[in-house]
C-alpha positions as CSV (number, residue, x, y, z in Angstrom):
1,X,-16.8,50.7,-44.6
2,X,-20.0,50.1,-43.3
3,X,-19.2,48.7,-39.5
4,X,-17.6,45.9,-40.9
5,X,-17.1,42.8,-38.4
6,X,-14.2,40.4,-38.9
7,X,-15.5,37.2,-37.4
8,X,-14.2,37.2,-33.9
9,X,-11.7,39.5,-34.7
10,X,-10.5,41.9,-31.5
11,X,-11.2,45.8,-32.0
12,X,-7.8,46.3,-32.2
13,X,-7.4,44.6,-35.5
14,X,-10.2,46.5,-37.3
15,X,-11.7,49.3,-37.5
16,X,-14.9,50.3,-35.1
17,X,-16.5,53.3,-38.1
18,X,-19.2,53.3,-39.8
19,X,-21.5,55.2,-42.2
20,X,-23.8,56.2,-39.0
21,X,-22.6,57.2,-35.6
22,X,-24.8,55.4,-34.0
23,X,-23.4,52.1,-35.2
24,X,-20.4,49.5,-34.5
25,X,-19.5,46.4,-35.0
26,X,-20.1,43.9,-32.6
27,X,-17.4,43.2,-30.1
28,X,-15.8,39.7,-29.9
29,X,-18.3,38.6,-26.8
30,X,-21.1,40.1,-29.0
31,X,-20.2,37.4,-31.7
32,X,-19.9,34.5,-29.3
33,X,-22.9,35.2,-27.7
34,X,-24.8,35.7,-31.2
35,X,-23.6,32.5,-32.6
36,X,-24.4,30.3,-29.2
37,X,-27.8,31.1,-29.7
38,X,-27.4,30.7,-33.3
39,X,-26.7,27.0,-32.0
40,X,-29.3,26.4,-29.7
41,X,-31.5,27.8,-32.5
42,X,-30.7,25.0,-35.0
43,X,-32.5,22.6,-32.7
44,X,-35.1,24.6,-30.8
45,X,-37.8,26.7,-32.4
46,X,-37.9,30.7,-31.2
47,X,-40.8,29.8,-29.4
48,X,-40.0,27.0,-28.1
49,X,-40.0,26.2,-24.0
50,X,-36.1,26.3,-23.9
51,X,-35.8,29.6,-25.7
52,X,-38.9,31.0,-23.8
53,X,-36.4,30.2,-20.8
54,X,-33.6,31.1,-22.6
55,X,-34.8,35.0,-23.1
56,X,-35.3,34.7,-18.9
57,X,-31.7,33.6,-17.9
58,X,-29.9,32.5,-20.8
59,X,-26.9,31.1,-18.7
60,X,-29.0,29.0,-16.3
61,X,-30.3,27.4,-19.5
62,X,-27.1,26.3,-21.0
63,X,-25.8,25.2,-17.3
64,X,-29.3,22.7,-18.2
65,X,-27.9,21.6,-21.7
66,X,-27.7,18.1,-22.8
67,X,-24.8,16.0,-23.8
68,X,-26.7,16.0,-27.9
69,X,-26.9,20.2,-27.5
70,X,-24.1,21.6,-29.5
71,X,-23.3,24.3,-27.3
72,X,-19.5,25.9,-28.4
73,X,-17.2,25.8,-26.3
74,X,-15.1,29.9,-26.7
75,X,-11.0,30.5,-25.8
């Protein structure tokens, strides 16, 4: 097992090894934060004004989002 992640799976219900000690998988918040980006991504390019701001205050940005963004919405 090479820092496996179960998608949005809590610590507790995996395991947090891998092949390297500097590694882990990432946590739960890690994942929802990956794939809100992930999101924002499939409309904006990288380099795009919004994720130029984004990389700034990445919060402030999706208090900005419109009603077309597909931002998810985490438990």
């Amino acid at each position: 097992m090479d820092a496996w992640v179960g998608f949005l799976e809590h610590a507790a219900n995996r395991p947090t090894r891998g092949t390297r000690p500097d590694v882990r998988p990432f946590s739960v918040d890690e994942q929802e934060r990956i794939l809100t980006v992930g999101a924002c991504l499939t409309c904006h390019q990288g380099d795009s004004p919004a994720m130029r701001a984004a990389v700034v205050d990445f919060r402030a940005v999706l208090r900005r989002a419109r009603a077309r963004c597909a931002v998810p919405v985490w438990d």
